[in-house]
C-alpha positions as CSV (number, residue, x, y, z in Angstrom):
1,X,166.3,135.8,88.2
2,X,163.6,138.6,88.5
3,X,160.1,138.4,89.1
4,X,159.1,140.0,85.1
5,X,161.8,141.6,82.9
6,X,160.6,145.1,83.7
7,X,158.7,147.0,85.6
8,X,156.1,149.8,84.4
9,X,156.6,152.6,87.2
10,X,154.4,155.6,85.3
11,X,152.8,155.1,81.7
12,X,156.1,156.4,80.2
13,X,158.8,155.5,82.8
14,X,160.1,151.1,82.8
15,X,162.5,150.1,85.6
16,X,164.7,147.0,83.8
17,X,166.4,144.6,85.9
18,X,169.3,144.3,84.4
19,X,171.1,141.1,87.0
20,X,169.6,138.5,89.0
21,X,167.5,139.2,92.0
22,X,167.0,143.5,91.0
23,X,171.1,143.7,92.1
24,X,170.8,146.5,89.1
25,X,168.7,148.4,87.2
26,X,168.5,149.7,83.5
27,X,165.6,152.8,82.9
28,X,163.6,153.3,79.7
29,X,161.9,155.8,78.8
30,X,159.4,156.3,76.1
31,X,159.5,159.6,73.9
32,X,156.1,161.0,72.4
33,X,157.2,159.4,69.1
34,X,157.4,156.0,70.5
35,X,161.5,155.9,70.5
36,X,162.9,155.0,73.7
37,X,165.9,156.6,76.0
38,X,167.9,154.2,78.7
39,X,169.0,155.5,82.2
40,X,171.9,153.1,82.6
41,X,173.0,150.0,80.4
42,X,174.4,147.7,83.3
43,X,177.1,145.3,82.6
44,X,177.8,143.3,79.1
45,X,176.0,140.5,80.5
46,X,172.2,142.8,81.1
47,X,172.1,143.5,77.5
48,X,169.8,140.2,76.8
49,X,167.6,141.1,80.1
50,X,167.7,144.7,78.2
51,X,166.2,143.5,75.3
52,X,163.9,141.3,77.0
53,X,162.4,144.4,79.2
54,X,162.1,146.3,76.3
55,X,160.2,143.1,74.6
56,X,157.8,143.6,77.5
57,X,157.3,147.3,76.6
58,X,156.7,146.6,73.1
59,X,160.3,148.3,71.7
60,X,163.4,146.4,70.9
61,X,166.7,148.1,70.9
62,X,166.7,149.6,67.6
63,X,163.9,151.7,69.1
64,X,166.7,153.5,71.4
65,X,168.1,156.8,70.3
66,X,169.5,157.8,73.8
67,X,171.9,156.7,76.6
68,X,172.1,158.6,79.3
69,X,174.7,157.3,82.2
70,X,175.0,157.9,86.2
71,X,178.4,157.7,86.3
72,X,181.7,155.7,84.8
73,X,181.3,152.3,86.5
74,X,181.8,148.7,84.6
75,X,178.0,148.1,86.0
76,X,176.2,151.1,84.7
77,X,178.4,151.5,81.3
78,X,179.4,148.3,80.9
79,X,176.5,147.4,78.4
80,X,177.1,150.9,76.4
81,X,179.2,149.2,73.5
82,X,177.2,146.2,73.3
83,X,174.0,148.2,72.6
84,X,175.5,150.2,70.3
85,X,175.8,147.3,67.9
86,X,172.5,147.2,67.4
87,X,171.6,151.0,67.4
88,X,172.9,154.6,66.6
89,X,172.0,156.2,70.5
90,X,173.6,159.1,71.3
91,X,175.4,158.7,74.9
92,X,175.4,161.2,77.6
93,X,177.1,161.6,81.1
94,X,178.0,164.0,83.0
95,X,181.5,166.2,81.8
96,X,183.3,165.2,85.2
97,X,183.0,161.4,84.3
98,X,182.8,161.7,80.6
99,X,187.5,161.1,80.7
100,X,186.9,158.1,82.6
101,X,183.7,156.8,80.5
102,X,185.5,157.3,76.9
103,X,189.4,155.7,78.5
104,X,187.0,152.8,79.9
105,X,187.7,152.9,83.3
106,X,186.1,153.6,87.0
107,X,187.6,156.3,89.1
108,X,190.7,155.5,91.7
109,X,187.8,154.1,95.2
110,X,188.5,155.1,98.4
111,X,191.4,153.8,100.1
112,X,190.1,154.4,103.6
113,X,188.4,150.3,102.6
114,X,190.8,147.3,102.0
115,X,188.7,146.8,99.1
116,X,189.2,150.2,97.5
117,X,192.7,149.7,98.5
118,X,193.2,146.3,96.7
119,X,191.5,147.8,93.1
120,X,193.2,151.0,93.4
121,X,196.5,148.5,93.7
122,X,195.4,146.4,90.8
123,X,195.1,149.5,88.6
124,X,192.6,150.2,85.5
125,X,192.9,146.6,84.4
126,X,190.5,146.0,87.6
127,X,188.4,148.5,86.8
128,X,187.9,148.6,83.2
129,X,185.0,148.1,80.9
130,X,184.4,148.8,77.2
131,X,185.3,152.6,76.4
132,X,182.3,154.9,75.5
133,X,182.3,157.0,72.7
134,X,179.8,159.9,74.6
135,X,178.2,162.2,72.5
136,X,176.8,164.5,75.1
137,X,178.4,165.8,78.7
138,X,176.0,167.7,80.6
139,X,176.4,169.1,84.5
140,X,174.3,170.0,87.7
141,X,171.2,171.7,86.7
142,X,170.9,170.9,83.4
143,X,167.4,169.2,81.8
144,X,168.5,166.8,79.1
145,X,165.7,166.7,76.3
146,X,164.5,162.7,77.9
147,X,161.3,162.5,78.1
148,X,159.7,165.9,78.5
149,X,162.7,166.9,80.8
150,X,165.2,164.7,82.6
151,X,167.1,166.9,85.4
152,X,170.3,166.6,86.5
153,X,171.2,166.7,90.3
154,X,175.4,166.1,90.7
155,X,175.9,164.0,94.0
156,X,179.2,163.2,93.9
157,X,181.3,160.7,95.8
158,X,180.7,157.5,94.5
159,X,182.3,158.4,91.5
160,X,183.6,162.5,91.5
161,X,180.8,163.0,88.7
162,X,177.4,161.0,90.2
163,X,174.9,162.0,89.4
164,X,171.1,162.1,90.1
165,X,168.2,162.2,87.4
166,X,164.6,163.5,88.0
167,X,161.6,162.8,86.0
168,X,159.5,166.1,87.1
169,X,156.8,165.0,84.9
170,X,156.1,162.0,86.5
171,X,157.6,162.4,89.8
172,X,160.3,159.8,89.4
173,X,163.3,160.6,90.9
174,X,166.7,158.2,89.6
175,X,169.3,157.8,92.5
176,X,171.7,156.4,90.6
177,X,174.4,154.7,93.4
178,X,173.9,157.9,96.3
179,X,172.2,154.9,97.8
180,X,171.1,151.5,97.1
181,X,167.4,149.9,98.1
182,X,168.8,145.7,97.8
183,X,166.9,144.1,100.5
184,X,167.0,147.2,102.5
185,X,168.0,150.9,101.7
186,X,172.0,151.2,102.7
187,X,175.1,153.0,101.0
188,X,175.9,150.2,98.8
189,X,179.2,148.7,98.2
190,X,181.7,151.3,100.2
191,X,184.7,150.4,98.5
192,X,183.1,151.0,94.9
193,X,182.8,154.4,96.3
194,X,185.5,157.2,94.9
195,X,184.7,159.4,98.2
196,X,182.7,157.9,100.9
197,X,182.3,160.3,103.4
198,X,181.1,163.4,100.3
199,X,178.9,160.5,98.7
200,X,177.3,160.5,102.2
201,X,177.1,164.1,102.2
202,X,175.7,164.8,98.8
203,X,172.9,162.0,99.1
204,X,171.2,164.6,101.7
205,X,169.8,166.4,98.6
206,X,167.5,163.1,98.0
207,X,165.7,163.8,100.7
208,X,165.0,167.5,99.6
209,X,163.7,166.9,96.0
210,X,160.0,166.7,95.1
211,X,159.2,163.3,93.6
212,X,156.4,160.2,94.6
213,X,158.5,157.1,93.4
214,X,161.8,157.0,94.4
215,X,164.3,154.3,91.3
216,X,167.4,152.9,92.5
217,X,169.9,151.9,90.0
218,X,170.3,148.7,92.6
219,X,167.5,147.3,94.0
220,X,163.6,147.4,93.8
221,X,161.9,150.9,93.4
222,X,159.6,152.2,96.0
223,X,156.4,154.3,95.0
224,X,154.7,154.4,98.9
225,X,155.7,157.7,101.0
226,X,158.9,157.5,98.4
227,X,160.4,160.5,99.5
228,X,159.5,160.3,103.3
229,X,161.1,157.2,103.2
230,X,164.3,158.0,101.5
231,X,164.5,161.2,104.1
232,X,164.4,158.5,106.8
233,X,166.7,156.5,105.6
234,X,169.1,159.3,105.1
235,X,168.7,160.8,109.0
236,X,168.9,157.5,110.4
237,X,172.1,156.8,108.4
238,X,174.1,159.7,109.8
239,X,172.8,159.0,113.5
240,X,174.2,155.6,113.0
């Protein structure tokens, strides 16, 4: 279990672990007028360790009026549908995932892995999670109305519409799946990946953005050197 059902990483930005041991990560932000917008919903099963950060925060889910997704995997939209029971929030993703999101499905992975050969084998069955009715697709560039401004940065290749999400306020920068920070920073799971060798490629632009704490929708956030670190990481990672 986590340490504390979320953690405060700026007065308006929470990072909610959302599975066992940080694995992965819900974000909530708090609107001016005390409503609430999540980065990220994780699976069916993080809806009660939802509630429980938002219990910490002083909001329950009723209090959320927004959605806003990564990209169409089971552990980052799983929760979507779930949530919605208990409250009206818009959802938003990106217009490149936004088919798979609303059919309830991940991307075909990469069949350069035996795991991404075995899913893509299994079919949608092995992939699927409860469809999303999205009320919003956005693209690269855009700032979604989340908290003063919420940017969207597309880094494709872990699913073909990835995305990033920075905080400029507050100088929190989301990674979504680009890469992951459980036990150690890494490229995740490679055969979750729908392209590994472009998610590689896109995750450079982490490295080039302008934010002090550095979220991972997997593992524990960093808010020392954030951005040297994640730069690093990323050099190291294609030397290796």
């Amino acid at each position: 279990m986590a340490s504390q059902a979320a953690f405060q990483l700026t007065p308006q930005i929470w990072r909610i672990p959302a599975g066992p041991f940080d694995f992965v990560n819900s974000f909530a932000i708090l609107e001016d007028d005390g409503r609430v917008a999540l980065v990220d919903t994780g699976m069916p099963s993080s809806v009660k360790r939802i509630e429980a950060g938002l219990k910490a925060m002083g909001r329950s889910l009723p209090d959320v009026h927004r959605i806003v997704l990564t990209h169409a995997h089971g552990d980052h939209a799983g929760g979507v549908a779930k949530i919605k029971e208990s409250t009206d929030a818009d959802v938003s993703i990106s217009a490149i995932d936004a088919p798979y999101a609303r059919d309830g499905h991940a991307p075909r992975r990469d069949g350069s892995t035996l795991g991404g050969k075995i899913l893509n084998l299994l079919g949608p069955g092995a992939n699927k999670f409860a469809k999303v009715i999205v009320g919003e697709e956005f693209a690269d560039g855009d700032v979604l109305p989340v908290g003063g401004g919420l940017r969207v940065t597309h880094t494709p290749g872990h699913t073909p519409g990835h995305v990033a999400l920075l905080h400029e306020a507050d100088g929190v920068l989301i990674t979504g799946d680009s890469i992951w920070n459980v036990r150690k920073l890494s490229w995740g799971v490679r055969a979750f990946c729908n392209d590994i060798k472009l998610n590689q490629q896109t995750a450079d632009v982490l490295g080039e953005m302008d934010y002090e704490i550095a979220a991972f929708t997997h593992g524990k956030h960093v808010t020392q050197n954030a951005r040297e670190t994640v730069r690093r990481y990323l050099k190291e990672a294609k030397r290796a």
